[in-house]
C-alpha positions as CSV (number, residue, x, y, z in Angstrom):
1,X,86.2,79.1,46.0
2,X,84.5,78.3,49.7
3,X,86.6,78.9,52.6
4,X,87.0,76.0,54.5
5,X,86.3,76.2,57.8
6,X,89.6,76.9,59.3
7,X,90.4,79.8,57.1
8,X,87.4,81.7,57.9
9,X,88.1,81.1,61.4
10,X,91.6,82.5,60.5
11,X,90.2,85.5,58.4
12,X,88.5,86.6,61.1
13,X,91.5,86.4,63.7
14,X,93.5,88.7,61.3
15,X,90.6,91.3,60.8
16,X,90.8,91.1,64.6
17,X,94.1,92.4,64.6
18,X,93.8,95.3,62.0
19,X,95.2,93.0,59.1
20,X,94.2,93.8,55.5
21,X,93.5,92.2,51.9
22,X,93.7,88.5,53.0
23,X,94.4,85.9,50.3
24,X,94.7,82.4,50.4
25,X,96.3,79.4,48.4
26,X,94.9,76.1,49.4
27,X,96.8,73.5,47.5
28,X,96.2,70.0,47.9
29,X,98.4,66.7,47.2
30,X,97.7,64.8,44.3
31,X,96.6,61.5,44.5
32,X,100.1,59.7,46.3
33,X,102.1,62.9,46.3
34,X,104.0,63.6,49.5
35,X,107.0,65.5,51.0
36,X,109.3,67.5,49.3
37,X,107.3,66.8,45.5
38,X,103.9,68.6,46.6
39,X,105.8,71.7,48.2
40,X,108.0,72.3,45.3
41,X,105.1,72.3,43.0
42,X,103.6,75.7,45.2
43,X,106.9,77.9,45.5
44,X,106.2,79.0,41.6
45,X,102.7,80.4,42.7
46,X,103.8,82.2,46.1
47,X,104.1,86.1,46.6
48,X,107.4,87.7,48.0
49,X,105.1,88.9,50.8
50,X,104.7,88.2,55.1
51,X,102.5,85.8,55.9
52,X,101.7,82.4,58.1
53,X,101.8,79.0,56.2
54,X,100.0,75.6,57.2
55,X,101.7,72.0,56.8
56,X,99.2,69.1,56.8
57,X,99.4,65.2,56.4
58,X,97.2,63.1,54.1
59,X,94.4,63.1,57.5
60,X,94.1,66.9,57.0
61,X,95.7,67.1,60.3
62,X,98.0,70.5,61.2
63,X,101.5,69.6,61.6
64,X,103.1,73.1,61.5
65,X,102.0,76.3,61.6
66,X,104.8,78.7,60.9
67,X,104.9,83.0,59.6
68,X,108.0,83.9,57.2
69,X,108.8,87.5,56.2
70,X,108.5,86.1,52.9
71,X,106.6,83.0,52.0
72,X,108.0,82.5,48.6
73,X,111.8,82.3,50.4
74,X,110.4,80.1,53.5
75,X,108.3,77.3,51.5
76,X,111.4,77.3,48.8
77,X,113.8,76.3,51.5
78,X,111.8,74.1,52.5
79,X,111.6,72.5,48.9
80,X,115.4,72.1,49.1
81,X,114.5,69.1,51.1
82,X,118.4,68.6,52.5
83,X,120.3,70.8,55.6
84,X,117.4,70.3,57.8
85,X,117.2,68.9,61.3
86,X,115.6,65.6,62.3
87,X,112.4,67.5,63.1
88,X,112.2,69.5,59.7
89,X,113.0,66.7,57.8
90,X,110.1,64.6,59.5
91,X,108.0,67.6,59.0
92,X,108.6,67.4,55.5
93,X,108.1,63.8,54.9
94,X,104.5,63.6,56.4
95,X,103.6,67.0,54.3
96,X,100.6,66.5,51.5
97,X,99.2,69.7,51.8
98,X,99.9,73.6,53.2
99,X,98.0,76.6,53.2
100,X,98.7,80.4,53.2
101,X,97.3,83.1,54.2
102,X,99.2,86.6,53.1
103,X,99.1,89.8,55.8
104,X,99.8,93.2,55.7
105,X,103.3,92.9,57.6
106,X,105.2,90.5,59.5
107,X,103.8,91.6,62.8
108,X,100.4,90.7,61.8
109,X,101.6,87.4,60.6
110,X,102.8,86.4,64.3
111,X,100.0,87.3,65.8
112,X,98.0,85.4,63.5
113,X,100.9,82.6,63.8
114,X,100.1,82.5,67.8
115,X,96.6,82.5,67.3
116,X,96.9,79.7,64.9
117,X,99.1,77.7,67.2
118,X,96.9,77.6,70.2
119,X,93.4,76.7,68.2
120,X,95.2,74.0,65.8
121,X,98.3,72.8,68.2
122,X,100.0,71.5,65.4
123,X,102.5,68.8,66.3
124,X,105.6,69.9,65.5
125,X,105.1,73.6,66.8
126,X,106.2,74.6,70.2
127,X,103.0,74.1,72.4
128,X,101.9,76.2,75.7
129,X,100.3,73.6,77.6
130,X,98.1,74.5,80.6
131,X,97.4,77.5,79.6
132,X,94.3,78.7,82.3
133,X,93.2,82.0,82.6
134,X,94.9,84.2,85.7
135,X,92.6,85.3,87.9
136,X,92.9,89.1,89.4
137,X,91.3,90.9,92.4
138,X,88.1,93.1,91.4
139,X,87.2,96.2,93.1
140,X,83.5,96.7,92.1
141,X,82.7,100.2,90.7
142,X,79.5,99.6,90.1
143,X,77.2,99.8,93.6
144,X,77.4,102.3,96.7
145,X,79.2,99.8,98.4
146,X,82.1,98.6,96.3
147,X,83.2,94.9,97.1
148,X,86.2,93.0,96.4
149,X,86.3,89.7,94.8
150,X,88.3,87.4,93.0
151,X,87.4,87.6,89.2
152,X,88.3,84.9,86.3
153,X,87.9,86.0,82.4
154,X,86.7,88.6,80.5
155,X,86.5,92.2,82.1
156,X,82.8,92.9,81.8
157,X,81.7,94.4,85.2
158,X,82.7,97.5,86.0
159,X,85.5,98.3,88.6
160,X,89.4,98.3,89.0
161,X,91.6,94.9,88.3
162,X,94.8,94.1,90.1
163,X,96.4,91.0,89.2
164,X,97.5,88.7,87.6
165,X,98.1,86.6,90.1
166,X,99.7,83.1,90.4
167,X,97.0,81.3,91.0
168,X,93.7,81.1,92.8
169,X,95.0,80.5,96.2
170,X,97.3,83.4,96.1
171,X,93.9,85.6,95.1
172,X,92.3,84.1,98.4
173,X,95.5,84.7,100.6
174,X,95.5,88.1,99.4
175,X,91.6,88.8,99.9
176,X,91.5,87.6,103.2
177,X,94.7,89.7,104.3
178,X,93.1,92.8,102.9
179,X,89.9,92.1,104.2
180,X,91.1,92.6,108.0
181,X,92.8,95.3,106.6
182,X,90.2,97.8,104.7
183,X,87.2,95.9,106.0
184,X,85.5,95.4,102.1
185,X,82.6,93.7,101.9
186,X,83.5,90.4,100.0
187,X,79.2,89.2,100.0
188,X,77.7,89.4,96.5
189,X,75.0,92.5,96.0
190,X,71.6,90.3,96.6
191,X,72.9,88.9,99.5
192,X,73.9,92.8,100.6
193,X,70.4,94.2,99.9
194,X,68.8,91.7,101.5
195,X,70.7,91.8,104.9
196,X,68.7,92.8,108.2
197,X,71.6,92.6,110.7
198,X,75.6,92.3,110.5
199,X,76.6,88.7,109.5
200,X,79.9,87.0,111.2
201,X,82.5,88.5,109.1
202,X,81.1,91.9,110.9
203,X,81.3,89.9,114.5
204,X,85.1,88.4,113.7
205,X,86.3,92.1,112.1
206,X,86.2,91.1,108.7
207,X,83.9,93.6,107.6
208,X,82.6,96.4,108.3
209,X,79.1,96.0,107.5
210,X,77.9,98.9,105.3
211,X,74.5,96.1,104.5
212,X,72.9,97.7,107.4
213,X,74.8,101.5,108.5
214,X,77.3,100.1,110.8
215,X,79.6,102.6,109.0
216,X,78.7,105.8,107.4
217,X,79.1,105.7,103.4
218,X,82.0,108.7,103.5
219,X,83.6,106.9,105.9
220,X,83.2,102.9,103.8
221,X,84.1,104.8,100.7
222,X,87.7,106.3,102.5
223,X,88.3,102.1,103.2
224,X,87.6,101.8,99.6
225,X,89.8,104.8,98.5
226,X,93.0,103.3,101.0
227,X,92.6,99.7,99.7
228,X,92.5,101.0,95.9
229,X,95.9,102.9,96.1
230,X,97.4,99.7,98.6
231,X,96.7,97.8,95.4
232,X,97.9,100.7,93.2
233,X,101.2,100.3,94.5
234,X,101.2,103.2,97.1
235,X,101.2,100.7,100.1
236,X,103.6,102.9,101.9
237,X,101.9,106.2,102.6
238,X,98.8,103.3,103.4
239,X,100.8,102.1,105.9
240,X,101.7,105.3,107.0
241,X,98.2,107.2,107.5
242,X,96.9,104.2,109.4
243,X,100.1,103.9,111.5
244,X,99.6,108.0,112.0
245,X,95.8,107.0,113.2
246,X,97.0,104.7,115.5
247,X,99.2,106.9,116.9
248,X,96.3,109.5,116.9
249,X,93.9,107.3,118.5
250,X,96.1,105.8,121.3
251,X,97.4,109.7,122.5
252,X,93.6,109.9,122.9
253,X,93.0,107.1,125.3
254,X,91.0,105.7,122.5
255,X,92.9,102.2,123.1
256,X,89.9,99.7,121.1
257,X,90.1,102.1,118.3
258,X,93.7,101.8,118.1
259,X,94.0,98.4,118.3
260,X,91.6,98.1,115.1
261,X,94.5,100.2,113.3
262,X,97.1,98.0,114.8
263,X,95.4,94.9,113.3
264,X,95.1,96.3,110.0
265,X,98.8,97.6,109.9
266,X,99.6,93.3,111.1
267,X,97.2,92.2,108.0
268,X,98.5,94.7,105.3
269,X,102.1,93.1,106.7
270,X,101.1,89.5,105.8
271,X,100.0,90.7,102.5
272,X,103.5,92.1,101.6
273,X,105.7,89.0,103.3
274,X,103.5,86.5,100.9
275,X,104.5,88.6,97.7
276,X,107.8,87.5,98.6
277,X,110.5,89.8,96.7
278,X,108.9,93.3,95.9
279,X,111.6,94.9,93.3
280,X,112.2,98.9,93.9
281,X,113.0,100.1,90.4
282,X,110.0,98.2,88.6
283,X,106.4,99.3,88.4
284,X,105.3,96.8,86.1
285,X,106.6,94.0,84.3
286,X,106.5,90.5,83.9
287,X,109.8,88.1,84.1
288,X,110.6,84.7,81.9
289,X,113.1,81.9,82.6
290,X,113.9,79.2,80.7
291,X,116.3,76.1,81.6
292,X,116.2,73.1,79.2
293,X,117.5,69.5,80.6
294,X,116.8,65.9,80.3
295,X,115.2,67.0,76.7
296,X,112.6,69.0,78.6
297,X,112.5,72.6,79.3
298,X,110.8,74.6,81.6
299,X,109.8,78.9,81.9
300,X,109.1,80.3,84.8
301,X,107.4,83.3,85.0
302,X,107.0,86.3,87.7
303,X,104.7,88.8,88.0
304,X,105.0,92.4,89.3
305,X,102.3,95.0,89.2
306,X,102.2,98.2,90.9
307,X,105.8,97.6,92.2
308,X,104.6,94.3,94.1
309,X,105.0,90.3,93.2
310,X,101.7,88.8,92.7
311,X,103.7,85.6,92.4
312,X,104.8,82.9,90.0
313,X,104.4,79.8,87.9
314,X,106.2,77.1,85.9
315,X,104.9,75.9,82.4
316,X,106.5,73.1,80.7
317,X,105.5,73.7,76.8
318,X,106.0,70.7,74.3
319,X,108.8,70.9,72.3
320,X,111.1,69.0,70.0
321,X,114.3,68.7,72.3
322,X,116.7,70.1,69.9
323,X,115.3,73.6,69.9
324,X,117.5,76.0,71.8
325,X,116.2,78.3,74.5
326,X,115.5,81.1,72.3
327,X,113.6,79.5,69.8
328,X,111.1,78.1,72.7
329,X,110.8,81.3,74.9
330,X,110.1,83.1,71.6
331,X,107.5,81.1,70.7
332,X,106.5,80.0,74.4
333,X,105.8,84.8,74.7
334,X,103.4,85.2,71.5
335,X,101.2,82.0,72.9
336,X,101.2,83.4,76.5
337,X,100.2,87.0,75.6
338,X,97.5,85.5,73.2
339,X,94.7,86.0,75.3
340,X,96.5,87.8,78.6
341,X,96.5,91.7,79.2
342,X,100.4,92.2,78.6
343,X,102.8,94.7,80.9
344,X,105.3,97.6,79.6
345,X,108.3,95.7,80.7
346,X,109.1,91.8,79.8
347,X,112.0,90.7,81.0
348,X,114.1,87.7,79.9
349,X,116.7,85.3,81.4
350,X,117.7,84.6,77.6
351,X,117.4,86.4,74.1
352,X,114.9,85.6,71.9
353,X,114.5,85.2,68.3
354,X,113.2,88.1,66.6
355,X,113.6,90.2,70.0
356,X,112.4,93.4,68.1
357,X,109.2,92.1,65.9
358,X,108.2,90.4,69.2
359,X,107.9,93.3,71.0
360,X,106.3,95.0,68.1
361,X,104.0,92.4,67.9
362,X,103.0,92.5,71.7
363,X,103.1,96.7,71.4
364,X,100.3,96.1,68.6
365,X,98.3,93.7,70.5
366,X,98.5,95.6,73.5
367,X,97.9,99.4,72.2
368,X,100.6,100.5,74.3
369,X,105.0,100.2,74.0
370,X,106.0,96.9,75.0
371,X,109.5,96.3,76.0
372,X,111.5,93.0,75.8
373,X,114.6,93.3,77.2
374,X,118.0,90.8,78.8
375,X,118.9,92.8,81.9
376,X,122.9,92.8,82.1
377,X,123.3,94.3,85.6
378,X,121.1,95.7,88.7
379,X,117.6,95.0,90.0
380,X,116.3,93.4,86.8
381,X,119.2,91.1,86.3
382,X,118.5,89.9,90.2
383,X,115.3,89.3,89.1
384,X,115.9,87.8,86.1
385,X,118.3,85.2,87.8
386,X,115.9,84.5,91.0
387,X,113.0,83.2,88.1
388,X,116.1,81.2,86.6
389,X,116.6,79.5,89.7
390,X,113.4,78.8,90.0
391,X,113.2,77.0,86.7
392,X,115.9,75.1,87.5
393,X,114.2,73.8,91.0
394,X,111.4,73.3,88.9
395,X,112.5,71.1,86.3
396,X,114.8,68.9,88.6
397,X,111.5,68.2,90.4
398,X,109.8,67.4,87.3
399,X,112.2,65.3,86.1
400,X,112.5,63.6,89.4
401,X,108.8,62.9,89.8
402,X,108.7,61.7,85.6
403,X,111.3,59.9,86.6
404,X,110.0,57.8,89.1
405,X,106.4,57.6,87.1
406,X,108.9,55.9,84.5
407,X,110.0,53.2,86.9
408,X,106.6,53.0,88.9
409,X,105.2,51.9,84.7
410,X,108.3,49.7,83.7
411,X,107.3,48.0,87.3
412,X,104.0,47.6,86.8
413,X,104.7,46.1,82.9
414,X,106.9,43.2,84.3
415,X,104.6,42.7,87.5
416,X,101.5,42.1,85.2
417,X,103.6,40.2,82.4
418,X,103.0,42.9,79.7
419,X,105.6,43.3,76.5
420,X,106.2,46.9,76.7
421,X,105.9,49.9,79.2
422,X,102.2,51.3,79.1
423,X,102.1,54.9,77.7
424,X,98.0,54.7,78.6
425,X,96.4,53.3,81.8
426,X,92.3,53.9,81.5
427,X,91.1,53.1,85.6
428,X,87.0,52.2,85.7
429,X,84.4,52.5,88.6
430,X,80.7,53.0,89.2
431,X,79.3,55.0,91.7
432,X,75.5,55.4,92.9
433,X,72.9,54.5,96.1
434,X,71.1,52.3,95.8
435,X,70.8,51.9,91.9
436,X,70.0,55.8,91.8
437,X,71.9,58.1,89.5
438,X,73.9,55.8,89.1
439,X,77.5,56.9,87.1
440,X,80.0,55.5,85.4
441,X,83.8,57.0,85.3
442,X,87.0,56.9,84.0
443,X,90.5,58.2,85.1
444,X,93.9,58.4,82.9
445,X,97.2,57.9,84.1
446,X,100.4,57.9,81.9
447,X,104.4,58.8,81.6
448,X,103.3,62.3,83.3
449,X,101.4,61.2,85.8
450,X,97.2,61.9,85.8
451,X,96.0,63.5,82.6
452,X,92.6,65.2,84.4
453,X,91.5,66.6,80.6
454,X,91.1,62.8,79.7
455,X,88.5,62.2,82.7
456,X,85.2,61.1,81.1
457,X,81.9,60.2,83.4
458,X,79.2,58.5,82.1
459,X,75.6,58.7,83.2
460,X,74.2,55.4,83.2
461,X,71.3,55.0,80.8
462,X,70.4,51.8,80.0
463,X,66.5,51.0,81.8
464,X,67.0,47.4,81.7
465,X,69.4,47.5,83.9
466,X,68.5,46.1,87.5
467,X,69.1,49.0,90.5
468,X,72.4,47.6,92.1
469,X,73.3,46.1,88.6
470,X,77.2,46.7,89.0
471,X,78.1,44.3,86.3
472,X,75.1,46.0,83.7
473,X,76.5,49.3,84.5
474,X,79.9,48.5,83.8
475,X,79.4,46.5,80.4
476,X,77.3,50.2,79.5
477,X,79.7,52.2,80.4
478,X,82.8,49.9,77.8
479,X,80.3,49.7,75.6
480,X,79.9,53.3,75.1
481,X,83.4,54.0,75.7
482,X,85.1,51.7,73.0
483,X,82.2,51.4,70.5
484,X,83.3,55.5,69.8
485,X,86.7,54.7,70.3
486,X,86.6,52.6,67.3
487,X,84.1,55.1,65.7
488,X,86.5,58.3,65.9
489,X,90.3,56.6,66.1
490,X,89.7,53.4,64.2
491,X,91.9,50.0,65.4
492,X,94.4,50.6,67.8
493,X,96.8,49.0,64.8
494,X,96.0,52.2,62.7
495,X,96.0,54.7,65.6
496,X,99.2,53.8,67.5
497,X,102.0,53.7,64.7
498,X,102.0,57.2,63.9
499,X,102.3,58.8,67.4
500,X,104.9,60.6,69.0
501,X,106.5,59.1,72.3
502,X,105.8,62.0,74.1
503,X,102.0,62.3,73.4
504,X,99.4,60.5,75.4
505,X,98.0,58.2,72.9
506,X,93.9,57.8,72.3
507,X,93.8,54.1,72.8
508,X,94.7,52.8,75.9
509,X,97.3,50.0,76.9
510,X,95.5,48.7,79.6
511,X,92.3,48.9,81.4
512,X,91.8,48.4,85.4
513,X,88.6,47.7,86.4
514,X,87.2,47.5,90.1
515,X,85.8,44.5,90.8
516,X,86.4,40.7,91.0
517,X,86.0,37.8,88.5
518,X,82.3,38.9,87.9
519,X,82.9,42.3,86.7
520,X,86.0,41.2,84.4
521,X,83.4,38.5,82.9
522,X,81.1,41.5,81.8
523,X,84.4,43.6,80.4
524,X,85.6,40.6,78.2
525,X,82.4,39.9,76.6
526,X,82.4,43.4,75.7
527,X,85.8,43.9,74.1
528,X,85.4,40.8,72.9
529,X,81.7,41.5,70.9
530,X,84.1,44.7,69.2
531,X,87.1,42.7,68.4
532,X,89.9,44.6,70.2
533,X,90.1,41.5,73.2
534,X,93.6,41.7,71.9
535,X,94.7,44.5,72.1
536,X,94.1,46.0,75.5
537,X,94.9,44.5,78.2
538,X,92.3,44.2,81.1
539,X,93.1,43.8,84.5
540,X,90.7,43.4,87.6
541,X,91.2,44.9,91.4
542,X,89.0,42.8,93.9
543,X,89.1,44.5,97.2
544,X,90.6,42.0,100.1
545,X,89.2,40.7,102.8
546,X,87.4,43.1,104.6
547,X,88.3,45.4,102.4
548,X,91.9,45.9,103.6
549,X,94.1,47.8,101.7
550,X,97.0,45.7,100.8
551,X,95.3,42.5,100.3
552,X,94.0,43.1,96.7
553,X,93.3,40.2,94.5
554,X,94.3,40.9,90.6
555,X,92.8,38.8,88.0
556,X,94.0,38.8,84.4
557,X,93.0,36.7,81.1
558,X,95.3,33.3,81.5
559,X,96.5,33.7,84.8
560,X,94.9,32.5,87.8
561,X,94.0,35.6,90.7
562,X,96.7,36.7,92.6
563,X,97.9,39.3,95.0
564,X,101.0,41.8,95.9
565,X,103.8,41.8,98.5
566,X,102.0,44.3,101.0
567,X,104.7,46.7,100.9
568,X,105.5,46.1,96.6
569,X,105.7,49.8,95.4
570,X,103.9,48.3,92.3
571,X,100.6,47.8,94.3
572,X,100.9,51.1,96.2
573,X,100.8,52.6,92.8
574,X,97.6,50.1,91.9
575,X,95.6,51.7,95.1
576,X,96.6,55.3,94.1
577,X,94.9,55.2,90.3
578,X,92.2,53.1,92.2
579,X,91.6,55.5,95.0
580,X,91.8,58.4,92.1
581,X,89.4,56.7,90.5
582,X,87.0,55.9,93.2
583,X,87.4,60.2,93.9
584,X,86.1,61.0,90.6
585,X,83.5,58.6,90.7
586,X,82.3,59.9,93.7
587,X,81.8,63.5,93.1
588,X,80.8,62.3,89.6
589,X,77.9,61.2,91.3
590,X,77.3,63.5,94.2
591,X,76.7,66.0,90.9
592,X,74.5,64.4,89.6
593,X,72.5,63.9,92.8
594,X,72.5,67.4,93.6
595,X,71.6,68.0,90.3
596,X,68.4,65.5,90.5
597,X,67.4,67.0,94.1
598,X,67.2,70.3,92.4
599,X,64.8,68.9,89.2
600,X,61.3,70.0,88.6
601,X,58.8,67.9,87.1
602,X,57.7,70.4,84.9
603,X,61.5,70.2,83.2
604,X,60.3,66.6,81.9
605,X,57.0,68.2,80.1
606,X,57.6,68.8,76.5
607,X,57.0,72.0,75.6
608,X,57.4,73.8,78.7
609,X,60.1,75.9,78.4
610,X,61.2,78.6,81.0
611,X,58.4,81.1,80.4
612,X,55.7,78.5,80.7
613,X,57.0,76.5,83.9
614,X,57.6,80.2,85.1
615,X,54.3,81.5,85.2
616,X,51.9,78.0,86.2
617,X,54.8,78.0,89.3
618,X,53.5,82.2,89.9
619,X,49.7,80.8,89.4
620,X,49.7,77.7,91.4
621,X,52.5,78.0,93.7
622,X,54.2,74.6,93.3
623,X,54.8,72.1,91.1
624,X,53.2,69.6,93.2
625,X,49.8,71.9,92.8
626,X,50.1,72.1,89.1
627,X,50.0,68.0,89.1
628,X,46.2,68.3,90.8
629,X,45.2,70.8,88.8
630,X,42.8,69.8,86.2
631,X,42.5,70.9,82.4
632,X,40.2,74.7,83.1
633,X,42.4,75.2,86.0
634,X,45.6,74.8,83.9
635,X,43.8,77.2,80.5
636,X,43.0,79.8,83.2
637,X,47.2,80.5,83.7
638,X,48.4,83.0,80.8
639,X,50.4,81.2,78.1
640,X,48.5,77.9,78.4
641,X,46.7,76.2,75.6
642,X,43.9,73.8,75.7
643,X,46.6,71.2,74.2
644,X,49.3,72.1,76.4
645,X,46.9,71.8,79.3
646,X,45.8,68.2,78.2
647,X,49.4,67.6,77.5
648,X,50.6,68.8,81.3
649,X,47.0,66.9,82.7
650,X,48.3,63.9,81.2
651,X,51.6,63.9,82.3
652,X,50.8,63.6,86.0
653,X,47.8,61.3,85.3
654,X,48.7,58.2,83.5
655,X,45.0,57.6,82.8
656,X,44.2,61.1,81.2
């Protein structure tokens, strides 16, 4: 039997991890067959054996992924169909299908469970959303000079890693701190071999120029050596020889040589205060918090590397409010560590489900013992308590600002006369000069404020359309947009019954558009042309009088155009997802202008790839000498056919 797609994806992932005989039972609904019916028909046929099962609806669509110690026992619970929660029992009710997939042990089956999770997000698992990479600090090993960068993804260059950090801007703190302090070259290697003189970071003490000799390589290579064991964790004996060189160099009258140790000794002392807490008793480790309220939970997480905090962050996973802490920090860790490096120690502000197979699990992945622990008393249970605070802080602010994004939405629903709260706002502009790259784009706002993954841009196409053409760009641009709407999600009807509250939903509520009476003209005959006039509701935004803010006109289907109080909290909301955007737009079109400045003309000849273009650009020069060149200039370069030389002759001679 063919492995559908998924499943091969998922044999490999388990191969990954060391797994063994794989074997899987795909059994489909029968034709009107749902709920507890189709699973009790596959508990007969299941092994008393680990492994991860798949629930799906009639769509195909994942709606749990889950691992038992035994699938036979798991799936016939389920089949009991009563003593479930609300959840489960929805769960069950929308299952026509599952799939398994049998593994060696139930460690394998969690990882394969995480992996699962985060490729599928099934709807009814607990989801890790946000989930970027952490970037780290890179100390090249791989040139004379080593520099120091900040690195995102896979480790492929050669060198030492220090990290993870927080986030980006802690990385750039952190660089700059250390580069007054070791003097590392942060310039990348073509840029180094080509340097004839020291650039500014040398003039301003940033550097200490090894491009051109200003220090000796012993000497650069001892800066190198003192920055590596800072980051190592042995900042204090750092700290110490410099302070002793200092000391050294002033007793020696030698007072602008001193003051270049006293500055580093001030920079390595900003690095510390931004890490904030640094713990004594812990080398390495990485601390969770979790604090559920309003139905909402939030984990905070610390890291500590080399006995130093590289700083934190909040996530706020998606998950059915009656799950208890442990069941969402459990399921929150085998997400996280998916795709991260993991750290000896992981330490929790609650207990987890499965505690030991976790941190077997983790130890597997990892190749090295992982410990979970719940610190009862000392340095860790500090620890522990200062990331629970910070969840807490966290979450209240969340729920603050979702809080007043709820009333901001109910506002704008009774201001604009619609029947319920919008769960989907699409905002539309155009951006270009003068009719050139000209681009179309599209911001989404909701419950949780901007959803930037929903951003689309759309490169005007369309040669019929006039240069200036505002209202032909736009109709393009909801053309495209809903004509695949209707294509991949069908009629809002179909699409809109099914969804959870808490999920931003594919068809929007209502559309604002910027521009007058002329621009909403072009948008209706649109929506009209594919049927949904009905059911989205468009809105216009003229800009006022001489463009003041405040002095908006709105214009709606059956109402005649209107305006705001100035001060209305309604309409400051109106300007902020109109500003946002007229942003996106923007830089939407500053790439694409950049990215025209940069063309070639030979890029638009068929048939001349990069090899080609490469070598008539070595034999001519330019590509505006290749246009002049006639058809035995163009056969003399290597590579070049008679045919593709009449092909490039007539491209730059309409008459060839």
């Amino acid at each position: 039997m063919t492995q559908p797609q998924s499943q091969e994806n998922a044999s490999r992932e388990i191969d990954t991890l060391g797994g063994g005989a794989i074997e899987w039972d795909s059994a489909p609904s029968e034709s009107g067959t749902i709920g507890v019916e189709v699973i009790q028909t596959m508990v007969g046929r299941l092994p008393n054996a680990p492994g991860v099962y798949r629930m799906m609806n009639r769509q195909g669509d994942v709606l749990y992924v889950g691992k038992a110690r035994s699938l036979k026992k798991r799936v016939a619970n389920y089949a009991q169909g009563r003593g479930h929660s609300n959840r489960i029992a929805r769960m069950i009710r929308e299952t026509a299908s599952m799939e398994f997939v049998v593994t060696r042990t139930e460690t394998e089956a969690l990882l394969l469970e995480a992996n699962l999770i985060k490729r599928l997000r099934p709807r009814f698992n607990v989801l890790l959303r946000d989930d970027k990479s952490f970037p780290y600090i890179l100390l090249t090993g791989d040139h004379p000079a080593p520099g120091i960068f900040k690195h995102r993804g896979a480790r492929t260059r050669k060198g030492d890693y220090f990290g993870p950090f927080a986030s980006a801007g802690a990385v750039g703190r952190t660089i700059n701190a250390l580069q007054r302090a070791f003097l590392l070259r942060t310039c990348t290697d073509s840029v180094y071999e080509s340097r004839t003189r020291p650039c500014l970071l040398y003039q301003i003490k940033r550097c200490s120029g090894p491009c051109t000799g200003e220090i000796g390589t012993q000497d650069y290579a001892r800066l190198v050596a003192e920055a590596k064991a800072f980051l190592s964790g042995r900042s204090s004996k750092v700290k110490a020889d410099i302070a002793a060189a200092m000391q050294e160099a002033a007793e020696a009258l030698d007072f602008e040589r001193a003051a270049v140790y006293r500055d580093r000794l001030a920079a390595l002392s900003h690095v510390q205060a931004h890490q904030g807490i640094n713990p004594q008793s812990i080398e390495e480790a990485d601390v969770f918090a979790i604090h559920q309220e309003g139905g909402q939970s939030c984990i905070q997480v610390f890291f500590f590397r080399t006995g130093q905090n590289w700083g934190n962050r909040a996530y706020f996973p998606k998950a059915d409010p009656a799950l208890g802490p442990a069941e969402v920090l459990g399921a929150f860790l085998a997400q996280f560590y998916d795709d991260k490096p993991c750290p000896r120690t992981i330490l929790l502000s609650h207990p987890v489900e499965e505690q030991a197979l976790l941190a077997e699990a983790l130890s597997t992945r990892a190749g090295h013992k992982v410990q979970v622990q719940v610190p009862q008393r000392g340095e860790k249970k500090d620890l522990a308590g200062h990331a629970l605070q910070n969840a807490r802080e966290a979450l209240a602010r969340r729920l603050a600002e979702t809080s007043s994004q709820a009333r901001l939405l109910e506002g704008f629903a009774q201001t604009f006369g619609l029947e319920s709260v919008p769960r989907r706002i699409e905002v539309y502009d155009n951006s270009h000069i003068m009719g050139t790259n000209a681009v179309g784009a599209m911001i989404v706002a909701g419950p949780e404020g901007f959803a930037k993954n929903q951003y689309r841009k759309f490169n005007i196409r369309s040669t019929d359309i006039a240069p200036g053409d505002d209202f032909g760009m736009m109709r393009e641009v909801m053309q495209r947009r809903f004509s695949r709407l209707l294509k991949e999600e069908g009629l809002p009807e179909n699409g809109r019954d099914g969804e959870e509250k808490d999920t931003l939903p594919a068809w929007p509520d209502v559309i604002l558009i910027d521009g007058g009476q002329g621009q909403m003209s072009a948008v209706r005959q649109i929506l009209c042309d594919l049927g949904i006039a009905e059911a989205v509701t468009a809105i216009g935004i003229a800009k006022g009088p001489d463009r003041d803010a405040g002095r908006e006109r709105f214009f709606m289907e059956g109402r005649q155009p209107f305006s705001l109080p100035v001060r209305d909290p309604v309409l400051y909301f109106v300007q902020r997802l109109r500003d946002e955007a007229h942003r996106f737009a923007i830089g939407s079109h500053r790439a694409r202008r950049k990215k025209e400045m940069v063309k070639n003309p030979l890029d638009e000849i068929a048939g001349i790839g990069p090899g080609r273009k490469r070598a008539l650009l070595h034999h001519f020069g330019t590509a505006k000498a290749v246009s002049r060149a006639g058809i035995e200039d163009l056969m003399a370069v290597d590579g070049i056919s008679e045919s593709i030389a009449r092909q490039i002759y007539n491209h730059f001679h309409e008459g060839g």
